[in-house]
C-alpha positions as CSV (number, residue, x, y, z in Angstrom):
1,X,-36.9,5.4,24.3
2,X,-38.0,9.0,23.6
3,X,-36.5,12.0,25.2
4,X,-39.1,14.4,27.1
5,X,-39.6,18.2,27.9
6,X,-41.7,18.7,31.3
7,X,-45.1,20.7,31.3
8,X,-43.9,23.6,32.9
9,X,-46.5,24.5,36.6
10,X,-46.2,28.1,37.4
11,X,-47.7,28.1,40.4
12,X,-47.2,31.2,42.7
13,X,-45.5,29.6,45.4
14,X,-43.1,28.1,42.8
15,X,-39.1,28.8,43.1
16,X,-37.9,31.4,40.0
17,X,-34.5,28.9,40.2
18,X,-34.3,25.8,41.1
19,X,-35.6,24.3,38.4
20,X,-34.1,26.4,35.6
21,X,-30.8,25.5,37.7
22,X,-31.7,22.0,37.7
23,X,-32.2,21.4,34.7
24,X,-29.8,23.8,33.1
25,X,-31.7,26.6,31.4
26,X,-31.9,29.9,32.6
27,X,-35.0,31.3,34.4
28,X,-37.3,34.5,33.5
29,X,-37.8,35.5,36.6
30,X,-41.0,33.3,36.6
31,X,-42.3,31.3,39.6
32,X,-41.4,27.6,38.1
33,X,-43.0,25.6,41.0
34,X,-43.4,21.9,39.1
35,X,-41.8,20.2,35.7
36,X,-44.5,17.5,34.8
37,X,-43.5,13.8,33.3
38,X,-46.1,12.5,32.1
39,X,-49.7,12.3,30.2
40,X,-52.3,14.1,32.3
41,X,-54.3,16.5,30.3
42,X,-54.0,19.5,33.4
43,X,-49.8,19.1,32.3
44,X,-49.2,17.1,29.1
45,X,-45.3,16.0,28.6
46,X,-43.7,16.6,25.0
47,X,-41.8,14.3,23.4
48,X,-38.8,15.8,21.8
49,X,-38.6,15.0,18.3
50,X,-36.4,11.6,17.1
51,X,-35.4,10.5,14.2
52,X,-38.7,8.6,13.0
53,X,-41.2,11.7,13.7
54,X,-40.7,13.2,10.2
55,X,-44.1,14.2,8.4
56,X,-47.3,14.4,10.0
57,X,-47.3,11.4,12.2
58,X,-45.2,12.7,14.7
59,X,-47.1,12.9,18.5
60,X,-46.3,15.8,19.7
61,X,-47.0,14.5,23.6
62,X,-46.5,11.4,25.2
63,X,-50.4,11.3,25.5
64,X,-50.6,11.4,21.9
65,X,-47.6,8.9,21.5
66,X,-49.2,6.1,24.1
67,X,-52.6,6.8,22.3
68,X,-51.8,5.6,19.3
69,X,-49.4,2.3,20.3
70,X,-50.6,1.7,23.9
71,X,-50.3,-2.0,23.8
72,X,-46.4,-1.6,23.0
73,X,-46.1,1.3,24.5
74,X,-48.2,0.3,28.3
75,X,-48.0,-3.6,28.0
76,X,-51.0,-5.6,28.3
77,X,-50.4,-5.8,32.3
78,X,-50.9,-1.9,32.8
79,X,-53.3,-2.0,30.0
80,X,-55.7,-4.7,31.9
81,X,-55.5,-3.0,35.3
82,X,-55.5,1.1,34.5
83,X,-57.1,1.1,31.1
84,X,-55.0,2.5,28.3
85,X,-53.2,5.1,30.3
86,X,-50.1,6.2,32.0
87,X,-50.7,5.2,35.6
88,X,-48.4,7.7,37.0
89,X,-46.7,11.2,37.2
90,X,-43.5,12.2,38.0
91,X,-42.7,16.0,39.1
92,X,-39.6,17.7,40.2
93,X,-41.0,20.4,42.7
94,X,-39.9,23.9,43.5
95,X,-41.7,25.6,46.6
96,X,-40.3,28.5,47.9
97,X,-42.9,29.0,50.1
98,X,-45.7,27.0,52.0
99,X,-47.8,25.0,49.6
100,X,-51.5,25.1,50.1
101,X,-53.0,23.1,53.4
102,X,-54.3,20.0,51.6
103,X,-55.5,16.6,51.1
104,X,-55.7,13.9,48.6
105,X,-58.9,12.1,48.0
106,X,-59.1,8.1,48.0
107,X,-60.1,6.5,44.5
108,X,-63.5,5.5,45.5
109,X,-64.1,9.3,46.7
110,X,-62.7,10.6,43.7
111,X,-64.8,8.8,41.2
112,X,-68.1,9.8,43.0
113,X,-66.8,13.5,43.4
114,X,-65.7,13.5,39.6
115,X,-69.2,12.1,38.7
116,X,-71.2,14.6,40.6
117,X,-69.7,17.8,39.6
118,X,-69.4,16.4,35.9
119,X,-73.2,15.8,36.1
120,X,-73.6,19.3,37.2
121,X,-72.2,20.5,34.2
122,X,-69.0,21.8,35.5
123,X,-66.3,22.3,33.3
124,X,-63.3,20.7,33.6
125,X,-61.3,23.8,33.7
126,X,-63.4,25.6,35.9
127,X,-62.2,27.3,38.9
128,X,-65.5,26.0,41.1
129,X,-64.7,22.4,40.4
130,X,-62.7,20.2,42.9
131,X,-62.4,16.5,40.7
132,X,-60.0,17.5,37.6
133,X,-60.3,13.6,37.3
134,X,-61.8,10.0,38.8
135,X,-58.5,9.0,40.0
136,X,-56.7,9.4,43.6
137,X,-53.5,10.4,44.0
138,X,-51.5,9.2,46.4
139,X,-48.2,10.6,46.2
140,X,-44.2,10.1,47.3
141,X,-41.5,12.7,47.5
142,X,-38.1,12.6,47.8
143,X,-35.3,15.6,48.5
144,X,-33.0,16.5,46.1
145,X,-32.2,19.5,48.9
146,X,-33.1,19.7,52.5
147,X,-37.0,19.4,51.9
148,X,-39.4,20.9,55.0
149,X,-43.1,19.7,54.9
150,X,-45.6,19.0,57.6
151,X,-47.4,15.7,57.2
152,X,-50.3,13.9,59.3
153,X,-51.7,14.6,62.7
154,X,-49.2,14.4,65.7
155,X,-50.9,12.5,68.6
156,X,-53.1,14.6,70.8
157,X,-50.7,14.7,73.9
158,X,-48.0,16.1,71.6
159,X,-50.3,19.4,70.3
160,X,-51.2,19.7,74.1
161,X,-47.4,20.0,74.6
162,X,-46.6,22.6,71.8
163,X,-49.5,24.7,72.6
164,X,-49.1,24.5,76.7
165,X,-46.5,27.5,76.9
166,X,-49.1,30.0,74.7
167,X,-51.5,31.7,76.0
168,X,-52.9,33.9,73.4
169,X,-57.2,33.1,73.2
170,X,-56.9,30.9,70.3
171,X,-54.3,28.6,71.9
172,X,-56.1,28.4,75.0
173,X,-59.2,27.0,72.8
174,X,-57.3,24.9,71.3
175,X,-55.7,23.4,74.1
176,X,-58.7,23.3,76.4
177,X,-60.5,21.3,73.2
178,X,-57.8,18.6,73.5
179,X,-58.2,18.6,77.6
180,X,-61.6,17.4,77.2
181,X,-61.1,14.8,74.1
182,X,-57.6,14.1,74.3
183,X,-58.4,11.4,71.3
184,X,-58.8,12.1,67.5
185,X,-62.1,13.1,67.7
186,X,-60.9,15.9,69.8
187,X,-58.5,16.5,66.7
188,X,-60.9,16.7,64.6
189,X,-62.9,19.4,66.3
190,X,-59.7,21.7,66.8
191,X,-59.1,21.1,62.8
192,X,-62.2,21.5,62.0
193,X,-63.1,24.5,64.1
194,X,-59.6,26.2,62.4
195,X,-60.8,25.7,59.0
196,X,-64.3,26.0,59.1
197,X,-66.2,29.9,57.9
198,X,-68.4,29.5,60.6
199,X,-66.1,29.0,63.8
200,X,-62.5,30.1,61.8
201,X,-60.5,32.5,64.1
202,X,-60.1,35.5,62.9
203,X,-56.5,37.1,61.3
204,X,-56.7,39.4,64.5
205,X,-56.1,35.8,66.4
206,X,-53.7,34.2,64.0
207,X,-51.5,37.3,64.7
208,X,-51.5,37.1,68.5
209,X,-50.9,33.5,68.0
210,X,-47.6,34.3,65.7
211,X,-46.6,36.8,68.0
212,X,-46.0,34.5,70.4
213,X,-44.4,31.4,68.4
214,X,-42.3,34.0,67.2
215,X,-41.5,35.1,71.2
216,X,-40.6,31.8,72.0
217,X,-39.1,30.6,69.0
218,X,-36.3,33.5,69.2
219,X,-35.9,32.6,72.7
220,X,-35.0,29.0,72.2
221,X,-38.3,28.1,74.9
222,X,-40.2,26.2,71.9
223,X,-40.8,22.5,72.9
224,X,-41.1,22.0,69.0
225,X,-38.4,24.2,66.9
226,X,-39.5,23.2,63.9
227,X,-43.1,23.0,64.2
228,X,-42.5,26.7,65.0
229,X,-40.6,27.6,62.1
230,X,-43.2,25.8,60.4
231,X,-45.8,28.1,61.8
232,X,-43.5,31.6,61.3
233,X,-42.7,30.3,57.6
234,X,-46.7,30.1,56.7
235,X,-47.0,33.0,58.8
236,X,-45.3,35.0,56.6
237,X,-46.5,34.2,53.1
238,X,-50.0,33.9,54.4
239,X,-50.7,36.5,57.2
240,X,-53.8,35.9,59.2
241,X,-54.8,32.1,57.7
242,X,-56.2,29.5,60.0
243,X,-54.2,27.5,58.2
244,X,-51.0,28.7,60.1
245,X,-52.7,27.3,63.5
246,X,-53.9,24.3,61.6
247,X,-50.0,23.4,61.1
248,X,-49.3,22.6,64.7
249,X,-51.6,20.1,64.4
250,X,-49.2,18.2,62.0
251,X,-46.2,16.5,62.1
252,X,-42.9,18.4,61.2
253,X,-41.2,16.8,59.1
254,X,-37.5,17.5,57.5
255,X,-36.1,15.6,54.6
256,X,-32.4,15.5,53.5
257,X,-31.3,14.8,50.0
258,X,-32.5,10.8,49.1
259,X,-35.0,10.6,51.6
260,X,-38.5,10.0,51.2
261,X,-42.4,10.9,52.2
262,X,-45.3,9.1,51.4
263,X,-48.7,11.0,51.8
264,X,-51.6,8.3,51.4
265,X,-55.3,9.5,50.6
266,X,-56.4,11.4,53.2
267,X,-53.2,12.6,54.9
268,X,-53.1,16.0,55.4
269,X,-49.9,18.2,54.4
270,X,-48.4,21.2,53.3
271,X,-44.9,21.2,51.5
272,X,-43.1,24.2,53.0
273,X,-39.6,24.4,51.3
274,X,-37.2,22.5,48.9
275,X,-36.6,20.6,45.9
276,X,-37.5,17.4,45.5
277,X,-38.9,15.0,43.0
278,X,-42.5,13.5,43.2
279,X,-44.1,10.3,41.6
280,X,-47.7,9.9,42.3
281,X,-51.5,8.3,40.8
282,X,-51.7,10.4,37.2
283,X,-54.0,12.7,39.2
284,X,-54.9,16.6,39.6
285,X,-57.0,15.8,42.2
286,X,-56.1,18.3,45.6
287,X,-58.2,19.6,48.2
288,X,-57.7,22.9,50.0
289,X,-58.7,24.7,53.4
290,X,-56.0,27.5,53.7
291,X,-52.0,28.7,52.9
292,X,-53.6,29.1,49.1
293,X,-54.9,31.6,46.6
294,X,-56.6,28.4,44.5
295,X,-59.5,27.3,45.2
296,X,-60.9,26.3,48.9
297,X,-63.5,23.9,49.7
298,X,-63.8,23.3,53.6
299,X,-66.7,20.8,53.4
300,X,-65.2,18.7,50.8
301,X,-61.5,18.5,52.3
302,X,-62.8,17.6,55.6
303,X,-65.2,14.5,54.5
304,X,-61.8,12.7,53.0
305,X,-59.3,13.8,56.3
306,X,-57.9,11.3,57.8
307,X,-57.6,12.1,61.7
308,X,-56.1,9.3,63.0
309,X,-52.2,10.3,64.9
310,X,-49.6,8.4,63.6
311,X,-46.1,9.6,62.9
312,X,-45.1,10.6,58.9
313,X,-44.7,7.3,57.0
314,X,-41.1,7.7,55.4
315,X,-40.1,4.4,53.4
316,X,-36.5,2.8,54.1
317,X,-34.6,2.1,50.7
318,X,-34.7,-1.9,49.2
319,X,-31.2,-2.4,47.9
320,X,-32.6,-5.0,44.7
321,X,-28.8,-4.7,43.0
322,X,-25.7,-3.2,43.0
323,X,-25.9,0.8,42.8
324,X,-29.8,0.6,42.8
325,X,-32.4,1.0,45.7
326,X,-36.4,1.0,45.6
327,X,-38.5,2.7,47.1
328,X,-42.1,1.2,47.6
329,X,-45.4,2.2,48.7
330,X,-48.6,0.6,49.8
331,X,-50.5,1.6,46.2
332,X,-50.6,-0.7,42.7
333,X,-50.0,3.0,40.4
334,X,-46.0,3.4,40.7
335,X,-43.0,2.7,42.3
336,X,-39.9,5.0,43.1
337,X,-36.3,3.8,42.5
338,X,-32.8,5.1,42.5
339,X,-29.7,3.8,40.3
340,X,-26.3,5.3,40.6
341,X,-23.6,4.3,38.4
342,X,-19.9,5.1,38.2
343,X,-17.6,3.7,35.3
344,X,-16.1,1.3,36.9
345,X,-19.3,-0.5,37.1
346,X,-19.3,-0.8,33.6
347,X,-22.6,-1.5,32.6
348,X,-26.0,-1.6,35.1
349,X,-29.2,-2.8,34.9
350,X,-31.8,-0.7,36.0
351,X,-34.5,-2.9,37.7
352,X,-38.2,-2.7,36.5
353,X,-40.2,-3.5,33.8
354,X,-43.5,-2.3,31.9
355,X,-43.5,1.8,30.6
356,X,-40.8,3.8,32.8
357,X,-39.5,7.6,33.1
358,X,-36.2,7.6,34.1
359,X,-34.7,11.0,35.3
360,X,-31.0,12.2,35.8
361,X,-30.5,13.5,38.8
362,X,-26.5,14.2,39.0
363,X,-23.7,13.2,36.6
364,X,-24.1,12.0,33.0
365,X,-25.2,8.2,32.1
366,X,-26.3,6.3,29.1
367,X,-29.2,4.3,28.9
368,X,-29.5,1.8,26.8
369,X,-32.3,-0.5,25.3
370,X,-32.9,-2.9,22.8
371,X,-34.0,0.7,20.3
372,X,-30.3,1.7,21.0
373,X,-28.9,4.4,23.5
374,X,-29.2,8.2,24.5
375,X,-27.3,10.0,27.4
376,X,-28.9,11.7,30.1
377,X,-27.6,14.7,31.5
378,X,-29.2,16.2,35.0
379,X,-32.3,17.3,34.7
380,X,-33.2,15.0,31.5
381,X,-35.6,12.6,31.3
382,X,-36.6,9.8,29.0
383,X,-40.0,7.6,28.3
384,X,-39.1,4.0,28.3
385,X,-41.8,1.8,26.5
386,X,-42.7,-1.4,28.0
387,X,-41.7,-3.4,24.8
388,X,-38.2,-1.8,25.2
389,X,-37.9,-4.2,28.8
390,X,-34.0,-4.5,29.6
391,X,-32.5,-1.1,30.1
392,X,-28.6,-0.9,31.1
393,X,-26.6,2.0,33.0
394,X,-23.3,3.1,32.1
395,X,-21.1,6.3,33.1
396,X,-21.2,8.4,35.8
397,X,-24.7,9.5,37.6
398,X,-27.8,9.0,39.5
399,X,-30.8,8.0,37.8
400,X,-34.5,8.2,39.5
401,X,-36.8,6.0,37.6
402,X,-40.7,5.4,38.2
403,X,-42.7,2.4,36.4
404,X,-45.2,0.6,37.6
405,X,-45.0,-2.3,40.3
């Protein structure tokens, strides 16, 4: 069991506190948007030093560390199915303002993108390349704070509905798209006529547009509050974007602290507000079309959308034992669970098995494993090797924990 220091994201759209508050350190007034656990190469986690790291085999980064023991370290199961590699990441994200409109590709899509552009002779650090690796990435949230996001398409009738009281020329396009397709091919051609260069309103439209969310919105006429505020929010970090349009296309979607979002490949979102922690596929893999100064590439993010209208998935919690609850989604790379302990439960056991990262969250607890114990303070985090296999709870906190299923 090794102690961890995040890879530190500073991302533009990153909070300058919440993390620094989180984790009890103090900011420098510095966008901190993500802390990174884990052993991507785009955000490689240290490993703090411990008691065995004298001399010049010490690994500096759990990358390094798995490298050189990964059968101890991964277990053969994770070993035979992912290679000799970390199969997840876990985050704890900061926005303070609308993440980029985006999409993540599926693993076969991935792999062929990562080929081609690897082929071409684009770097890996490059700011023309879209594939940082061959991997998907879906990905599950959930709110330490109230947590705003939009998430998949809402069914055509429903845009019809939030768009019928505007009357601004790009809302009457929009809505008179959806008149004649009211299916999710007419979805597609609204999206895709938002984001496109060719047929993208301009930022003399997206302003008319605001002006009148904002109109009704103040009035209390909206027949979608929050897909308004939604639209103001983006409006005002990123004046003029399609992408701002785009987002009443989406489900609203409000998370309160200890509930969840799963975004599958091919589910476009945008994370608007919030802290929350992430686990995901070990993937850097995102694909934009607005609400971002990183790169954009239209074509690509539209040939791994998924249109279909269905409404966010948000898993329920799987109570497995006392003080602990699971979390599970429809992928073989991770799975999200939550332990709380209080003393008079004496000592827990923290459900799981294979290599872990265990997080506090709130409170103080010791973890303990067959190498011996350390306590974990909010905001600290631990690797947990899969030869290490029973780990125990004691004290008083909440613990979020991501291994492999």
């Amino acid at each position: 069991m090794r102690r961890l220091d995040p890879a530190r994201q500073r991302y533009d759209w990153g909070s300058t506190t919440a993390i620094p508050d989180f984790i009890g350190i103090a900011g420098d007034g510095e966008p901190w948007a993500e802390a990174w656990y884990g052993a991507h190469p785009a955000g490689p986690t240290r490993v703090l030093p411990g008691p065995d790291d004298a001399g010049p085999g010490a690994a500096p980064t759990l990358a390094a560390m798995l490298d050189r023991d990964p059968q101890r370290l991964l277990g053969e199961d994770v070993i035979r199915r992912f290679g000799a590699q970390l199969p997840f990441l876990l985050k704890i994200i900061a926005p303070r303002q609308a993440l980029s409109l985006q999409v993540h590709p599926s693993l076969e899509q991935a792999m062929e993108g990562y080929a081609l552009e690897s082929a071409s002779g684009i770097p890996l650090d490059s700011a023309e390349r879209n594939y940082k690796d061959p991997n998907h990435k879906p990905e599950m949230v959930m709110a330490l704070t109230r947590f705003d996001a939009v998430a998949g398409f809402r069914a055509p009738r429903r845009v019809a509905e939030v768009l019928g009281e505007l009357h601004s020329p790009l809302a009457r396009r929009m809505r008179r798209t959806l008149r004649l397709n009211p299916t999710r091919f007419g979805i597609r051609q609204v999206f895709t006529d938002l984001v496109s260069h060719a047929t993208r309103p301009t930022a003399e439209e997206i302003d008319s547009l605001v002006l009148e969310i904002a109109a009704r919105h103040e009035a209390g006429a909206s027949p979608s509050p929050r897909a308004d505020a939604n639209a103001l929010e983006m409006a005002r970090t990123f004046p003029g974007d399609p992408g701002v349009a785009a987002g009443l296309l989406l489900n609203p979607v409000t998370l309160h602290p200890g509930e969840v979002l799963f975004a599958p490949a091919g589910c476009v979102h945008a994370y608007i507000s919030g802290l929350g922690v992430e686990v995901m596929a070990s993937s850097d893999n995102v694909l934009r079309a607005g609400l971002t100064t990183k790169r954009i590439d239209v074509p690509e993010m539209l040939a791994c959308v998924d249109y279909v209208a269905a409404p966010p998935v948000r898993p329920a919690p799987e109570y497995l034992a006392h003080g602990t609850r699971a979390y599970y989604a429809p992928v073989d790379d991770f799975e999200l669970m939550v332990t709380s302990v209080a003393p008079q439960d004496g000592s827990l056991t923290i459900p799981g098995r294979g290599p872990r990262i265990i997080l506090a969250v709130e409170g103080a607890a010791v973890l303990s494993t067959s190498e011996g114990g350390l306590e974990l303070a909010q905001g600290q985090a631990v690797f947990v090797g899969a030869h290490e296999r029973l780990v125990t709870a004691s004290g008083h906190g909440t613990l979020i924990q991501a291994d492999v299923p």
